[in-house]
N, C-alpha and C positions, 0 to 999 in steps of 0.2 A: 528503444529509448535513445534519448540524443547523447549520453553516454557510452553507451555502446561502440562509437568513434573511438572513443580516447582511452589512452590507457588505462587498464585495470590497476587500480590499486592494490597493492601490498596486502597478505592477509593481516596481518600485523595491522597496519593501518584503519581495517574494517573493522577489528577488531577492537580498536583504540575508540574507534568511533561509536561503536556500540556499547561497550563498556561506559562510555560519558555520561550515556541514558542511564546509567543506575543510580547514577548520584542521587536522587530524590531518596531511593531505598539503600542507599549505603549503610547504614545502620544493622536493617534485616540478612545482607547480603554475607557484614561481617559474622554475626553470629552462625549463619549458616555454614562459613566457613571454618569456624571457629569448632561447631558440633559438629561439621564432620573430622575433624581432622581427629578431633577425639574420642570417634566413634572408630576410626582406622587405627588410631592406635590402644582400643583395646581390643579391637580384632588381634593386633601383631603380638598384644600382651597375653592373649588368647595362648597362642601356640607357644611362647616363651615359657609361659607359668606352667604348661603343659610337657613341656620338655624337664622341666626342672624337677614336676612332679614323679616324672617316669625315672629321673636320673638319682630319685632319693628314694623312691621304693625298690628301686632295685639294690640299695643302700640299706634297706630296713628302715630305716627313717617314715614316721609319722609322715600321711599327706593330705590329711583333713583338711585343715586350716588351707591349703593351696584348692582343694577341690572348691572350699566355698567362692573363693577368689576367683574360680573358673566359673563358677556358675554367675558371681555378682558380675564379671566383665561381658560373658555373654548378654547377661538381661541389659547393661547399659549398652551394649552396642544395639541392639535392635531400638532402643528408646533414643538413641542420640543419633542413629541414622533416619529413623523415622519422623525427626523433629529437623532434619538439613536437610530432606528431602521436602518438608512442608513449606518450609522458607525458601527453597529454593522455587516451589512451582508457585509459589505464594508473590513473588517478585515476577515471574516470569508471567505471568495473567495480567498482574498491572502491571508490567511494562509492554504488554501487548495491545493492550486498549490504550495506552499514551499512544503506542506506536501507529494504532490504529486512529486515532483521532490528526495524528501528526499528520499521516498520509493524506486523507481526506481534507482538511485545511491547505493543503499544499497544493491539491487536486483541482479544490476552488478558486486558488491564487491563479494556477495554471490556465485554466480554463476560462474565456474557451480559444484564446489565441495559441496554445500552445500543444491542446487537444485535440482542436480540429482535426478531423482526419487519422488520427495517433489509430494505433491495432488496438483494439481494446479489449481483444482475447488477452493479451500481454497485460493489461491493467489489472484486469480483473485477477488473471493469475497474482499479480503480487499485492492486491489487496487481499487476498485468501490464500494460497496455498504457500506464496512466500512468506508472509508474517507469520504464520502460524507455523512455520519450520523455524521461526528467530524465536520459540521454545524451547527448542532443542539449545540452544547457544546459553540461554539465560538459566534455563533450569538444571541443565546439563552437561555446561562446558566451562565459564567462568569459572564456580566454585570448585568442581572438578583441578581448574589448573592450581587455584591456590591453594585448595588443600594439599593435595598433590606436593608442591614447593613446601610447604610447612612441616608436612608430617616426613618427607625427605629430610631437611634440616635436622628435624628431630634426632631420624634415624642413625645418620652417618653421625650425627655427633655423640650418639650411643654405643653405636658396633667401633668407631673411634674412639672409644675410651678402655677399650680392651688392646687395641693394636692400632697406631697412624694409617700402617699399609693396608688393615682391616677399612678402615672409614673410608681409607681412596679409592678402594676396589667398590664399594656401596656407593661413592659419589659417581661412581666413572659407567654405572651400571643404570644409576638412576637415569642421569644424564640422558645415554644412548635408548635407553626406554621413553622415557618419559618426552625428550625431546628431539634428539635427534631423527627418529624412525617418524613421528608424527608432523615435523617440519619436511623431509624429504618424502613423505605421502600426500602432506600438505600439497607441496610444490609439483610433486609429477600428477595431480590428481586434480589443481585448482579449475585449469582450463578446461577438463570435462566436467566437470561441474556446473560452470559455468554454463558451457553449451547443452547441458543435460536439464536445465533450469528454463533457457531460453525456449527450447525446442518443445518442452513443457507448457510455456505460454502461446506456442504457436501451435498446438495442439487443441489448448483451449480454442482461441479464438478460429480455427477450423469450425470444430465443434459448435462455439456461438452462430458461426457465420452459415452452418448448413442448416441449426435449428430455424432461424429467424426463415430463410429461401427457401421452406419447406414446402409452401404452396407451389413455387417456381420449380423445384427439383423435383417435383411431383409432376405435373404439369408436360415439361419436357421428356424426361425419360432419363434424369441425369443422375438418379438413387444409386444405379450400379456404379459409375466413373466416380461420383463422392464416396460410394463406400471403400471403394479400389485407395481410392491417394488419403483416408481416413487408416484403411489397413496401414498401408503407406508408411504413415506419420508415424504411427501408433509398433509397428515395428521397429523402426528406427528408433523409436523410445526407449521401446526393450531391449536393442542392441546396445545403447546407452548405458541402460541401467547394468545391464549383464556384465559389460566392460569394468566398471564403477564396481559390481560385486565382487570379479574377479583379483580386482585390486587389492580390496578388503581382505581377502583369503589369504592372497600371498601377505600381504602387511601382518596380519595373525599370526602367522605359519613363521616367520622371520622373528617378531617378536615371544615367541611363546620359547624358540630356541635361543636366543640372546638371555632371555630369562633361565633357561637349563644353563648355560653357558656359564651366567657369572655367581648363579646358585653352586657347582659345581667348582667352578673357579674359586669360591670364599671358601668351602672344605678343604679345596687341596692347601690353599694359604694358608687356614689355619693350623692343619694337621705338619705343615713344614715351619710354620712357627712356634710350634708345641715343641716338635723335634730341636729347634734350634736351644729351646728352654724359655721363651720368648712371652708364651701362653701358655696356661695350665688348661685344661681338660674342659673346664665350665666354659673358658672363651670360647673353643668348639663349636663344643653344644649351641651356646647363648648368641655366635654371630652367625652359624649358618643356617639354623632356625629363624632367626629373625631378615635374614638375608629373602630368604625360599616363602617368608612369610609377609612381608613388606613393600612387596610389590603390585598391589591393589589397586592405589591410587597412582600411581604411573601408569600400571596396565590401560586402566580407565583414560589415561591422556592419549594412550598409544591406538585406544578403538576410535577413540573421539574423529582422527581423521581424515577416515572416510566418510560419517556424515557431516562432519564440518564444511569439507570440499562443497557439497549440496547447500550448506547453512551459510557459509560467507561468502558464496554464489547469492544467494538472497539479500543478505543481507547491504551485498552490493547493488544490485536494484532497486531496493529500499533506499538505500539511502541517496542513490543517488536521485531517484523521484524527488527525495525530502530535500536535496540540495540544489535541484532545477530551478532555473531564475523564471519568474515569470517576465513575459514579453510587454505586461500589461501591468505595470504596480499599481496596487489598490492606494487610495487616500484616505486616510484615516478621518475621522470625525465627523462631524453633521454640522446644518445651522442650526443657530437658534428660532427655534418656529415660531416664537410669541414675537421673536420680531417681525419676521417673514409673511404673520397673518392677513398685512393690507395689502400684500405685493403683489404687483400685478404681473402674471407672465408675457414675457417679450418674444417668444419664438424661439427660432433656432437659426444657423446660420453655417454652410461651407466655405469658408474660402481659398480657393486656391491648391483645392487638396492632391494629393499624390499618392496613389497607394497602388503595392504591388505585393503579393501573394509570393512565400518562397517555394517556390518549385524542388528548388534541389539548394546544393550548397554553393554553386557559380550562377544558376539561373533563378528569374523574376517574372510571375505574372504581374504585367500592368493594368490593374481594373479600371480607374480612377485617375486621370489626366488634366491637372489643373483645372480641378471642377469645383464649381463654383454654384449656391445654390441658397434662396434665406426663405426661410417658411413663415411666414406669417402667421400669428395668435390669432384665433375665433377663424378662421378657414380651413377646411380641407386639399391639403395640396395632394395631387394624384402624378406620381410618375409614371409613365407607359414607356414599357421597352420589350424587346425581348430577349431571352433567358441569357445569363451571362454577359449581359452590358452592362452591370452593375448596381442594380437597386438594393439589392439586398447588402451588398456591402457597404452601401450608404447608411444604411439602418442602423448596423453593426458598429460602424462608426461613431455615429450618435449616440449609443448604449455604451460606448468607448469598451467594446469587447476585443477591439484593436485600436491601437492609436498611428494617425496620420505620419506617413513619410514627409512629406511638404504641407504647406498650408495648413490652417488651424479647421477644427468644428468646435462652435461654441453653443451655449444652450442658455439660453437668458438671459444673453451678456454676458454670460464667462466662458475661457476656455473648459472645455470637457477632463484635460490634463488638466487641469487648477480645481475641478468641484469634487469635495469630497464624495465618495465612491456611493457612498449610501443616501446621500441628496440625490445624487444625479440619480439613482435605483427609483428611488421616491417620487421623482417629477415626471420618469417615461415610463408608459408602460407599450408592451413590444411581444408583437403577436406573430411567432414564428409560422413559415408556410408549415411544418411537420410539429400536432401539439402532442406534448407528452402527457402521458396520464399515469401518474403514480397508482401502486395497488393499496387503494381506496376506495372510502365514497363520493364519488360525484358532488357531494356539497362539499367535503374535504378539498376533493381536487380543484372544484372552483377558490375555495376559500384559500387557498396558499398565497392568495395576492393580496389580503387582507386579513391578517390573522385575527382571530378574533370578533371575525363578521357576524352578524345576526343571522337568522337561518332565511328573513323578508330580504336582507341587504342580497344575501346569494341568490334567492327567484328574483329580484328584479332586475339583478346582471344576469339573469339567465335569458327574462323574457326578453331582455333587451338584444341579446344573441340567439332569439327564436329557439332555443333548446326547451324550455319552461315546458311547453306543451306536451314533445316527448318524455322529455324526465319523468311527469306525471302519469304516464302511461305503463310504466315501467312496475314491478311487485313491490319492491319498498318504497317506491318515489326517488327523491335527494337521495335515500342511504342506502341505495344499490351501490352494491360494491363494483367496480369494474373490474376486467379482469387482469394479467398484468401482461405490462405496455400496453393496457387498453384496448385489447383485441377482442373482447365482447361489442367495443361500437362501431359504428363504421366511421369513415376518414372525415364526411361531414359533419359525423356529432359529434366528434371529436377535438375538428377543427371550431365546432360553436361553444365548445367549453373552455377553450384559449382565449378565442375572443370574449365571454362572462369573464374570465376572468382580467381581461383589459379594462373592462367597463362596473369591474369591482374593484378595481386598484385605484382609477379616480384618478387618474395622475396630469400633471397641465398640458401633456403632450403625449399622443397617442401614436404607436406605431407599427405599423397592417404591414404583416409580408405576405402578398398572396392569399387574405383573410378569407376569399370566398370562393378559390381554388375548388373546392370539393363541392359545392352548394350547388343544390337547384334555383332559377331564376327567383322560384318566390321566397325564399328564404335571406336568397341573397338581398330581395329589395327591402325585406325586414332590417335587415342589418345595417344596410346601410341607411333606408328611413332614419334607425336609432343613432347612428354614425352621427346624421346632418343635424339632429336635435342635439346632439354631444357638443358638437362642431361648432357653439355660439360661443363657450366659454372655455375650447380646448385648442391644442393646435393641432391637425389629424395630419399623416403621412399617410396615404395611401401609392402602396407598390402591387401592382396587377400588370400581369400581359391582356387581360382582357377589358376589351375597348367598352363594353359594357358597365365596368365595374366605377371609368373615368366620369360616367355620367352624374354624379353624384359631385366629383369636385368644384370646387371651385376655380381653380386653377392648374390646369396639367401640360407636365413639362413631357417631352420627349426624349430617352437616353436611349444614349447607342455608342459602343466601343467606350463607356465611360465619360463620357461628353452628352452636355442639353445642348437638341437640336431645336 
């Protein structure tokens, strides 16, 4: 991530920021916190009423009326924790599907100037494995902290009310439980965390990147040196993760004796201020049971740290996705179409452009060198070059999926930067050399470019991209399902389902990267047949290295080094 540069933020701060996301459910979150807190304290009234009971039958004293009280606090505690843990995963579900909607939105905005290229084993991990760990935070660590602080307050101003030095010894214990041990595990623990996350998505995307190469790592002999640096990774992970656990141990093992400490520490107190005449007998009893009993909800802050470390590790890639600028801002709005309906399309037009790909953070490719270019409405204009002279980022240009360092592209008479995002979507349609094919059906996949198409609208963009004949060939027709990333067809029918759906979109301006790259001669001259009938009332871009494919223009420009020759 382009974060990953810059300093980590605060956990404190990740945490502020996630917390924000609740607002919608703040409501649910209070009560949650609300039922638990009163669900701990009658766990803590649990053993109090219980010591009191044992301290009056040994007294003779009737303990009925205390038993029923033990039995009614028992049943509310199971009914009032079972009702803060409902609320709490109840919040954490919808706020993971916000979250999940957030990311994907962001993704779009991103995309594709900011994607290009990006790992996208690393994406894919924080679409999935990092959100769904910001469960643990919402379900598991918010409420936790505040109940935590509440039923603390309670406490010490209860074992406070028997002796001052009683309550400061309970605050001073909550304190180093509840916060101090889980801030200094926080801190020695964030940074592997972090890198325990990271290594996680680079693990993934291994994983993605040997699945897809499988024909290739097959092929050469390269199964064993993958599974070797796969071992590799996947070792490293678990030396990670072992490190991370060992932590957990000693943090346990530190806190479980801090807890004997100051359990320990409120007897000897009270037993020297009984002696002093200070406290009677029942203070005892009543502060170091409740002391030895009341540390539940601190405990629970004091485990939290070790998965936190992994949780606002995520939460930090999250968010920082969700705060990545996009390189490309979207324009909001549309025209109005009923005005628009006698308009005649004008073309398109470069001038003067300048663009240059970031390499690194001091370096620039230069593709595009004061190029200059105007496409004419009702022709086919055909660019010929070869590969990385820059056609293709001419295209991309004109779909404004980057926008121009110098010089302007306009499309109708307007800047590209000035036409609302979803006009300009509207007016081109734009036919990548590599098409993708969603896990669907073939009429589905054609129809993404026309929602809502007739099932004739989609075979006439088909026949129009010579696939019509095949499709019909096939056991369901149209409602074959392909398979996913469309590896049931081959690169040809795949590529003629990009192009249907070009010529299903309808748009004033059409734009071919490579469209018949995959095709046999007679297929190709289908297409483009359909192309030159399109071509009366459209503007066509056509980009090919093949000299065959320019026969069909009307006009072809020659680029090279990002210059018409």
């Amino acid at each position: 991530m382009e974060n990953t540069t810059k300093q980590r933020r605060s956990s404190i701060k990740i945490m502020g920021k996630m917390i924000g996301l609740v607002k919608p459910l703040a409501h649910i979150m209070i009560a949650a916190v609300l039922l638990g807190s009163l669900g701990y304290l009658c766990a803590i009234s649990l053993t109090i009423t219980a010591g009191h009971s044992v301290l009056l039958a040994m007294k003779g004293q009737p303990v009925t009326k205390y038993l029923i009280i033990l039995v009614v606090l028992a049943v509310m505690r199971g009914i009032l924790h079972y009702a803060e843990q409902y609320c709490n995963h109840f919040i954490a579900f919808k706020l993971l599907a916000i979250i999940r909607h957030k990311v994907f939105a962001s993704l779009r905005k991103l995309c594709p100037a900011k994607l290009e290229g990006r790992d996208k084993g690393n994406l894919i991990s924080i679409i999935t494995t990092d959100i769904e760990l910001l469960e643990v935070f919402y379900a598991h660590t918010i409420s936790p902290i505040a109940i935590a602080t509440l039923t603390s307050i309670i406490m010490v101003i209860f074992i406070g009310r028997y002796h001052w030095l009683a309550g400061l010894l309970a605050l001073t214990a909550y304190l180093i439980v509840g916060a101090a041990i889980p801030m200094w595990n926080g801190k020695r623990g964030s940074q592997k965390g972090m890198e325990f996350r990271t290594s996680f998505g680079e693990l993934n995307s291994f994983v993605l990147d040997s699945l897809r190469g499988l024909d290739e790592t097959i092929q050469y002999g390269q199964g064993e040196k993958r599974k070797k640096q796969m071992t590799g990774q996947s070792k490293n992970l678990a030396e990670m993760q072992e490190s991370l656990s060992k932590m957990e141990g000693s943090q346990r093992s530190f806190t479980n004796m801090v807890i004997l400490l100051a359990s320990f520490g409120m007897l000897a107190l009270t037993i020297w201020l009984y002696a002093k005449g200070e406290m009677g007998f029942e203070g005892i009893l009543t502060c170091t049971i409740a002391m030895m009993g009341s540390f539940g909800p601190v405990v629970a802050l004091s485990s939290l740290s070790n998965n936190l470390n992994q949780t606002l590790a995520s939460g930090e890639r999250v968010l920082s996705l969700l705060e990545e600028t996009p390189l490309v801002e979207e324009i909001p709005g549309d025209v109005d179409t009923e005005e628009s309906t006698d308009h005649t399309f004008t073309g398109a037009k470069a001038e003067n452009v300048t663009f240059a790909y970031k390499v690194s953070e001091t370096e620039t490719d230069t593709i595009l060198d004061h190029y200059s270019l105007t496409l004419q409405p009702g022709q086919i204009t055909g660019i010929h070059g070869a590969s990385g002279s820059g056609k293709s980022t001419l295209l991309k240009l004109l779909m404004r999926f980057w926008d121009v360092q110098e010089g302007s592209v306009s499309v109708d008479g307007a800047d590209v930067r000035k036409i609302p995002t979803k006009h300009l979507r509207d007016m081109e349609s734009y036919v990548t050399q590599e098409t993708h094919l969603f896990h669907d059906s073939i009429a589905n996949n054609i129809a993404i470019a026309k929602p809502g198409a007739t099932r004739e609208e989609i075979m006439e963009a088909a026949k129009k991209a010579s696939i019509h004949d095949f499709i019909m060939t096939l056991p369901k027709g149209y409602d074959t399902e392909v398979g996913e990333l469309g590896d049931t067809l081959s690169g040809g029918e795949k590529q003629r389902i990009g192009i249907a759906r070009a010529f299903l979109h309808d748009a004033e301006m059409i734009l071919l990267d490579e469209p018949t790259s995959n095709l046999d001669s007679l297929n190709e001259g289908i297409i483009l047949k359909s192309l030159k009938e399109s071509a009366e009332k459209k503007t066509v871009v056509l980009v090919s290295h093949r000299v065959s494919t320019m026969n069909v223009a009307d006009v072809v420009y020659e680029m090279e080094n990002g210059r018409i020759s």
